[in-house]
N, C-alpha and C positions, 0 to 999 in steps of 0.2 A: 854437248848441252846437258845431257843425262846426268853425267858423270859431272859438272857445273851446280845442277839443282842437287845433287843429294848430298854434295861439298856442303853447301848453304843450308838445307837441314837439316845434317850432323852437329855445326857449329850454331845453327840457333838452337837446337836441341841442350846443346852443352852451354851454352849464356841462355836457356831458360832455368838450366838443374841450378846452376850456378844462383839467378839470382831466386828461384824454388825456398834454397838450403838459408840464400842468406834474407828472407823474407819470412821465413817461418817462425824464426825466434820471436817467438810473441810473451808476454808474462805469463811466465807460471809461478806457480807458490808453491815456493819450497820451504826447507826451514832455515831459522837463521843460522850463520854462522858464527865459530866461536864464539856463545853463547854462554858468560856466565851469572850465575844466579845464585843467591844466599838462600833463599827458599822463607825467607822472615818475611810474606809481604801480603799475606792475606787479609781479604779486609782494607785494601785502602782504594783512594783515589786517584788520579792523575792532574798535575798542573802543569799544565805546556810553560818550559823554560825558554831559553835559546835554541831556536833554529836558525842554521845559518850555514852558509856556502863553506865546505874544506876546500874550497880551490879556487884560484884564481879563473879557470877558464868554466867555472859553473856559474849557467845563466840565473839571474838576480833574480826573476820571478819563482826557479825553485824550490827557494827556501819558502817563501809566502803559499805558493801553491801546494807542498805537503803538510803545510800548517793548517793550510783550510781546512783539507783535505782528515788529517786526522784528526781535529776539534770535532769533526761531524762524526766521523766513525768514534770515537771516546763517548760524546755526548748520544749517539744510536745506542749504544753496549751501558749507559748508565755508569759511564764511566772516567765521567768527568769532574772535578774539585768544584765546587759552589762558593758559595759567600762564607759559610761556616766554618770557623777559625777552629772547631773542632774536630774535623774533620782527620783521617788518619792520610795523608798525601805525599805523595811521591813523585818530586819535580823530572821531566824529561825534557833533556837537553839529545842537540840532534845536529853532527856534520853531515851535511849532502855533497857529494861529490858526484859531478858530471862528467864521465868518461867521452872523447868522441874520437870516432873511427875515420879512417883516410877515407872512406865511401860515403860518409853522412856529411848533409850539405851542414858549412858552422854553423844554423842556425840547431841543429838537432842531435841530438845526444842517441850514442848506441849502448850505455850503462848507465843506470843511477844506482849510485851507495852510499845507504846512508849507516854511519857511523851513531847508535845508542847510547844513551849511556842514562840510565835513573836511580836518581840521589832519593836518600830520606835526609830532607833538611835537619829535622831536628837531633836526627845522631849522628850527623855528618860525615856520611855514609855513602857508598857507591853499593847499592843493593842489586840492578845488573847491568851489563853491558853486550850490545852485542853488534851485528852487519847484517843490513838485509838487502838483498842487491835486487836489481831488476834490468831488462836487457827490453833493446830495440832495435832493431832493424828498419821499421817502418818509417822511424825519423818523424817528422813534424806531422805527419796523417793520426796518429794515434798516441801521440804525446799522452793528450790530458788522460786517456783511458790508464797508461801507464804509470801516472802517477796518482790515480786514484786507485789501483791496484796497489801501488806500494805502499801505499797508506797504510790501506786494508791488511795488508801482512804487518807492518809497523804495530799497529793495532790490535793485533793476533797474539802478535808478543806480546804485548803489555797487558792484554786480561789475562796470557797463562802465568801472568807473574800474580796477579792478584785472586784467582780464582781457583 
């Protein structure tokens, strides 16, 4: 019986590290990757282009929900295009792609990546591009924090381009 019970808390011990290790990956902020930049872009604005799914198996509300989501962070940082056609702006266009793990139930993603990319329209131009990924473990419990997180780094990027 001894030798029964400490079988059984060995192996819950190791299915707790286990799911510990894969429960921890929470967002963090790092910086983006391959990251490039002209360094021409001081002084302007941003106007949200194209956001939209790089993949077939990313759910349809993540393109809308990083939209929201960075329209609010742009406009918090003053750093949003207006009505002013004078304005010096820098269109951001945005693939999101939704990664999902064999542990995460379909409805929840254990990656989002989204693919950068900001234009100066009028010298038709690709000024920078970059990846800023974000991971999850937690699956649909902490979704919206996670992508109000990726915003937020999305966002990060975009004023060190202008400021």
């Amino acid at each position: 019986m001894n030798k029964t019970r400490n079988s059984l808390f060995a192996f819950a011990g190791i299915i707790c590290l286990v799911l510990i290790n894969q429960s921890c990956v929470t967002p963090v902020k790092q910086a983006p990757e391959a990251t490039q930049f002209s360094g021409i872009a001081k002084g302007y604005v941003f106007e949200i282009g194209e956001i939209k799914a790089g993949s077939f198996e990313t759910a349809e509300y993540l393109p809308d929900k990083i939209r929201f989501e960075l329209v609010k962070q742009i406009r918090l940082r003053g750093l949003l295009a207006g009505q002013s056609e004078t304005e010096k702006r820098l269109v951001v266009n945005i693939k999101i792609k939704a990664e999902y793990s064999a542990f995460a139930s379909g409805e929840s993603y254990s990656e989002i990546k989204s693919d950068i990319q900001v234009n100066d329209v009028r010298k038709n131009e690709i000024i920078a591009n970059t990846e800023v990924l974000g991971f999850s473990t937690w699956g649909s419990v902490l979704s919206d924090f996670i992508e109000i997180t990726h915003a937020e780094e999305i966002a990060d990027f975009l004023e060190s381009i202008v400021r």
